[in-house]
Structure formats: structure tokens, C-alpha cells
C-alpha positions in Angstrom: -55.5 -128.6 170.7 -58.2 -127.7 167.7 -58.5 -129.9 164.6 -57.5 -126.9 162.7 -54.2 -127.1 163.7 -53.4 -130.5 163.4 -52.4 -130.7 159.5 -50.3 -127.6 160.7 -48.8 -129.7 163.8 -48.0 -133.0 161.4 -46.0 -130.6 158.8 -44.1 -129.0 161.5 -43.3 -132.8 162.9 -42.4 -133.9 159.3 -39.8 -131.0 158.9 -38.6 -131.4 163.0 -37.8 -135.3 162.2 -35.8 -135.4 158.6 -32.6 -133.8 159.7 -32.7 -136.8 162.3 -34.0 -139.6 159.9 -31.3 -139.2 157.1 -27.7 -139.6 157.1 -28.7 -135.8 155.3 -28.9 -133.4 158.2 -29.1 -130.0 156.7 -32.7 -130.1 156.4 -35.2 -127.7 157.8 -35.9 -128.1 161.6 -37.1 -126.0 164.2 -34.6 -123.3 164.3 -31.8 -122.9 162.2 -28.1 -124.1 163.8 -25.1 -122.3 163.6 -21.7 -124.2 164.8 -18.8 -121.9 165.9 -20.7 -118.7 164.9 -20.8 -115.2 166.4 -23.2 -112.8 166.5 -24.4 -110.7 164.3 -25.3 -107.3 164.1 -28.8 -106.2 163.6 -29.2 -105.2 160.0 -25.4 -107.2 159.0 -27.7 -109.6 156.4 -30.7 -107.8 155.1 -31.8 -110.3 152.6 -31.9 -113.0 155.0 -35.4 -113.9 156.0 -36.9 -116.6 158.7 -39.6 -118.9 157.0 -41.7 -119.8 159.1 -45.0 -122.4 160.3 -47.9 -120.3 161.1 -47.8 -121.2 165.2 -45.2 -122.6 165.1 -42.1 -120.6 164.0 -39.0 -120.9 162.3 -38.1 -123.7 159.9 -35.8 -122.4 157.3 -33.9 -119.5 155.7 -34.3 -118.0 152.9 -33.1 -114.9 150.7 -35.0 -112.1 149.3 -34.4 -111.7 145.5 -37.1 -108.9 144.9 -40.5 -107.8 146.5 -42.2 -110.7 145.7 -39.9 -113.6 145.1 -37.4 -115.2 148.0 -35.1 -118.2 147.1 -34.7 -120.9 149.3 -33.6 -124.7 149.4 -36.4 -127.4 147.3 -36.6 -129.1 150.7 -38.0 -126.2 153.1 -40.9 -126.4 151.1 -43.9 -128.5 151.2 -46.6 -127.8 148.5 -49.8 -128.7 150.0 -49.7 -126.3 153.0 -48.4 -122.9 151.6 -51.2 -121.4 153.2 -49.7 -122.6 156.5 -46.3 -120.8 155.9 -45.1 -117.1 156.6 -42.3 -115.1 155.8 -40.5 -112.6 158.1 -38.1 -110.1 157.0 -36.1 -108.2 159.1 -36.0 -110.4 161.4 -33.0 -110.9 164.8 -34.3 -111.5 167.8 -36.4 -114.6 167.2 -38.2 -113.7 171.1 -39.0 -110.0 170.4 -41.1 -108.7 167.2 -40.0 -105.2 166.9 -41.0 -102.2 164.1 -38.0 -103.5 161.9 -40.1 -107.0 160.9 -42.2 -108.2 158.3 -44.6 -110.5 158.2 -45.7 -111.7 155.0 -48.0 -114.6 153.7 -47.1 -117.2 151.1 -48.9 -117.5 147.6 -47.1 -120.5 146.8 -43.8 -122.4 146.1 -41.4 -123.2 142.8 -39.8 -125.9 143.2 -37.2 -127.0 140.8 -38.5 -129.9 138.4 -35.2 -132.2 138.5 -35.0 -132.0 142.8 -34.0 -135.2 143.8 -35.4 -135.8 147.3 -32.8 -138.9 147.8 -29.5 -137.3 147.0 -30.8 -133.8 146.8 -29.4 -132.6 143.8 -31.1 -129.5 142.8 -32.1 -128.6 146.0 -33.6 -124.8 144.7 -36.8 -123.4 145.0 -38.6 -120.0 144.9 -41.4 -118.6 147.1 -43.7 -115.8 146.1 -45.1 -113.6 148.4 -48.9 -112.9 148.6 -48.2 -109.1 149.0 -44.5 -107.1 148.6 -42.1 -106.7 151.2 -40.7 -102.8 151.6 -37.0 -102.5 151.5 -35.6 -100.4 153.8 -32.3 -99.9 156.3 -32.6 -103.5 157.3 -34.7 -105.4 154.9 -33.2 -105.1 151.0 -32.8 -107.3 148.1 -29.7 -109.3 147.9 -26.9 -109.2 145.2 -26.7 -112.9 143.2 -22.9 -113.7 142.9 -22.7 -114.6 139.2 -18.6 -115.6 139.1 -17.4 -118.8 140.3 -16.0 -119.1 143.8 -12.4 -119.2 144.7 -10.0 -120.0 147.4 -9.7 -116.6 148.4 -13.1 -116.1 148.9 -14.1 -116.0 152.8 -17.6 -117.4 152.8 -20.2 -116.4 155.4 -23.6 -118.5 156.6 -26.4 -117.1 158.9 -29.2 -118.3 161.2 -30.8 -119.3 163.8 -31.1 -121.9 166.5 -28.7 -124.6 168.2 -25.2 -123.7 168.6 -24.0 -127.4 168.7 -25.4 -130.6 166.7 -28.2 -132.9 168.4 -27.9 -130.5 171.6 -31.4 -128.2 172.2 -29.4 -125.3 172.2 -31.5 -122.9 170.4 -30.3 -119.1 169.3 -32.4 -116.3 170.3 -29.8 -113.7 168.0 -29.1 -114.0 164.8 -25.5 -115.8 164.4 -23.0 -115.7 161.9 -20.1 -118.0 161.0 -17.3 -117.4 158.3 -16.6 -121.0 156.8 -13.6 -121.4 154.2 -14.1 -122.9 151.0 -13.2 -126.8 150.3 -12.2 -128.2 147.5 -14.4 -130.0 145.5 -12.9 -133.7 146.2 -13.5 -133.5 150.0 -17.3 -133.1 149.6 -16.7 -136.2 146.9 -14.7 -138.5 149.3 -17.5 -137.4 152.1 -20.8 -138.1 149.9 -19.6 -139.8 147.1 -21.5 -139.3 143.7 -24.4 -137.8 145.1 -21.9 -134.3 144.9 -21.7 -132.4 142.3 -19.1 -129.9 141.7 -20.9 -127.5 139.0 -23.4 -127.4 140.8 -23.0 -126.9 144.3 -20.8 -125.8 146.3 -18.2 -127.3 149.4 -17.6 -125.1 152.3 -16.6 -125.6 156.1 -14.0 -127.0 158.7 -14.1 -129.2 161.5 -16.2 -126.6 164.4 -17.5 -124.2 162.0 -20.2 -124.7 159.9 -24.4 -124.4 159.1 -26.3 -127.6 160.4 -29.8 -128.6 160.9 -32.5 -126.2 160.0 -29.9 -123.4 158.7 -31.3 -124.9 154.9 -32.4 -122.2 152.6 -30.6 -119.6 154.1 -27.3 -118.0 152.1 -23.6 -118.4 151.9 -22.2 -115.2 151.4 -19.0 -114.4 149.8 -17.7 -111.5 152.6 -15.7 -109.1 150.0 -18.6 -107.8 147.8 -21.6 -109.7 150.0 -23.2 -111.3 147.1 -25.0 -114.3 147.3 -23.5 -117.5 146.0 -25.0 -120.6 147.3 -28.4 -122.0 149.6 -27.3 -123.8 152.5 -28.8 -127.3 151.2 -27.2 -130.9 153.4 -24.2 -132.8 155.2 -23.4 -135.4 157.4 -23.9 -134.0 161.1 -22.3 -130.7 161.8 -18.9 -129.3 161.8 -16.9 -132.4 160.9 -13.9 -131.4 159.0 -14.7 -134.7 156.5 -17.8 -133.7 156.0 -18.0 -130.1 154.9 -21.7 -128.4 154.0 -22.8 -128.8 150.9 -24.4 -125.7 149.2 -26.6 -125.4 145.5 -24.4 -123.4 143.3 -27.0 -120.6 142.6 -25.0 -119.4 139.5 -25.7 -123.0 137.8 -29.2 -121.8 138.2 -29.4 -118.0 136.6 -31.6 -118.9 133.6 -33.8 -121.5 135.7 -34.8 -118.5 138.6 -34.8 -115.7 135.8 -37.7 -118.0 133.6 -39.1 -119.2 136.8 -40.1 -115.4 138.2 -41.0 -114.6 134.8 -43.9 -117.4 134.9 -46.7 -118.0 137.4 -48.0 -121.1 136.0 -44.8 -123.8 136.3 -45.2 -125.0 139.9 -42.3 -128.0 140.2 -43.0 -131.5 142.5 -42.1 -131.1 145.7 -41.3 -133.5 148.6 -43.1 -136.7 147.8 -46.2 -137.4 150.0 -44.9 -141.2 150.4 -41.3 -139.6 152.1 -43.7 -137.1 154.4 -45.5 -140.2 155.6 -42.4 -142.2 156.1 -40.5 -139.3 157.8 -43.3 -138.7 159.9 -43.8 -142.2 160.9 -39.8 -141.8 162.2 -40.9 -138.7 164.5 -43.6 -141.2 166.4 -40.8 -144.0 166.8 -38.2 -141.7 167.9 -41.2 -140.3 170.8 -41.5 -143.8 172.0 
């Protein structure tokens, strides 16, 4: 192993090991997971892009908002390596790169200036690219949801990875899974005040749901396939009393719109004393 890689190695440790330190499991992992999914076809979620560790591979999800800007969850991102990070649109067979992908380098990360890293409120962020991405057939823009979600909607989450929660399983396909809305007071009774109604969102039953790694990535009203929330935390995966918890991205309209429109307002990001102590839980759990 070359000393070059180790900073690269310790990030990819930090991300692998907060999903299993926190009662807060959504985080970014290796590979996204996906609990009672099916898969998806090729092309089915064009927006949807694998952020990724420069040799190391996928961490998070993200969606593509124009040719320069993806939006993503606060946590995926860790300001001191964006040089280390990549973005691949197009993306569906995580073993195969085929003429459909897109692999594009970072230029650096937007984090939202009230993200609270203990009960991760706020959990937005935006990534520009370092050159554009070109939409075609299976890479486009997404369409932001800008009405509030309803009881009829049927919501849909992408990814990734493990198929079941603390089980290796990882995905090679992209997988889908449809995931009803909940009302607000379930993801109050699960998480207690940490929840916020207005501003994110509660979706998922007992078997189907987004888990570990799957943060960043979209929840997807199916009728019009706009864009509604960022997969963000929850308690384990696919409880029934503990649904997934997803930023609201139409709280957030005016923040994304002024934050694209600047280049100089760079947000905090994870603190470097919660990377140390996160990483410090990786070496006790290899013991």
C-alpha cells in the first residue's frame, strides 16, 4: 500500500464505520442498501448518480440538478478530500463500466451552514463538478418536486449495495423499492424531537425501505417522477417503527437556488473531532 493512498484509505474507513457507530444508520457506507427492492431498468432514474472514493468506489447517492451541480445529503461529504471524490453518471452495473458512464471529478462541496451532525437536521449539500456532465438517453437533469407530499403519493428510493441490514450482501444492479408515505408522528414517536416535519420527510414499512449507504440518493414521487427528498438517516433498516427519514428538498428552494448562484459560500462540514472519533470505532470494531 503507498502513502498516497492512506488519507484516501482513512476517509473511506470513516464513512464505512458511521452507519455502524450511531443509533443513525442511513449514512454513507460502502455501497448503497436497498431492503425489499427490485430491479431496475437501465436508464429507469437518470438523475441518479454513484459518488464515489477515488479507488475505492461507491459511497453515496446523489441527484443531478444541472451540468455542474448534484445534490446530495450534508453527510456524504467530507471537505478536506474533494480531490479524492468522483462522480459517475449513468451508472447500473456497479462491476461493468460501459459507454453509457461518466466519470467526473469534484471541484468541491456546499454544505448547508445549520447541518447538525448529532441529530442531522439539515442534512443537504451540493457538489460541483470540475467539468459538465452531457445529458443524454440515460443521464438527464432531474425535475425538483416543489408541492408538498401526500398520502397518495407512491414514493420510490434507488441504489446500490446490501439487500438486507448488517448482512454483506452487496448489489451489483441498480435496485429500486417503492416505499409508502408515513405520517409525520411515526417518525416523532421513532426519533423523538430530533424530526422535523417541515422539513423532512417520513417514508417506509416494515421490509421495505433505503438503509446504510443509500444517503444522498432521491425519493421519487412515481406519478410525475420529480424529486422530493435526499435519503438522509433511521434506526436500522426496514422496521415498520422506524421509517426513513428524508430532507424535504422543497423547504430548501431558496437555499440551493442562492447556493448555485455563488461560488464563494462553502458551509462546515463533518467535524474533524467526529472523523477521529468515528474512525477510532472502525479500529475497535476490527479487534
Amino acid at each position: 500500500m503507498s502513502l498516497i493512498n492512506l488519507p484516501f484509505l482513512l476517509c473511506a474507513l470513516t464513512l464505512f464505520t458511521i452507519c455502524h457507530s450511531f443509533k443513525v444508520d442511513r449514512r454513507a457506507g460502502p455501497g448503497t442498501l436497498i431492503v425489499g427492492g427490485s430491479p431496475a431498468a437501465r436508464g429507469e432514474f437518470p438523475w441518479l448518480v454513484s459518488i464515489q472514493l477515488k479507488g475505492f468506489g461507491h459511497i453515496c447517492g446523489g441527484t443531478i440538478l444541472n451540468s455542474e451541480w448534484i445534490l446530495t445529503a450534508a453527510h456524504c461529504m467530507f471537505e478536506d478530500l474533494p480531490r479524492g471524490y468522483q462522480i459517475v453518471a449513468g451508472e447500473y452495473l456497479r462491476n461493468e463500466t460501459d459507454a453509457s458512464e461518466q466519470i467526473v471529478d469534484v471541484e468541491g462541496f456546499f454544505v448547508h451552514e445549520n447541518y447538525n451532525e448529532n441529530n442531522v437536521q439539515n442534512d443537504i449539500g451540493l457538489i460541483r463538478l470540475k467539468s459538465s456532465i452531457k445529458f443524454d438517453d440515460v443521464v438527464k437533469a432531474a425535475k425538483i418536486g416543489d408541492k408538498a407530499t401526500t398520502a397518495e403519493n407512491q414514493l420510490i428510493t434507488a441504489g446500490w449495495g446490501y439487500t438486507e441490514y448488517g448482512i454483506p450482501s452487496s448489489s451489483i444492479q441498480l435496485l429500486k423499492v417503492t416505499v409508502p408515505l408515513r405520517p409525520n408522528v411515526d417518525c416523532d414517536q421513532g426519533y423523538g424531537p430530533g424530526y422535523t416535519g417541515v422539513q423532512q420527510i417520513c417514508a417506509g414499512i416494515g421490509g421495505k425501505d433505503s438503509c446504510s449507504g443509500d444517503s444522498g440518493g432521491g425519493l421519487i414521487n412515481a406519478g410525475d417522477k420529480t424529486v422530493v427528498g435526499i435519503v438522509s438517516y433511521g434506526n436500522e433498516c426496514g422496521l415498520q417503527e422506524y421509517p426513513g427519514v428524508y430532507t424535504r428538498i422543497s423547504y430548501y428552494h431558496d437555499w440551493i437556488t442562492k447556493t448555485m448562484g455563488s461560488s464563494g459560500n462553502i458551509g462546515n462540514t463533518v467535524a474533524l473531532h467526529t472523523k477521529f472519533a468515528v474512525f477510532l470505532a472502525c479500529i475497535f470494531q476490527l479487534l
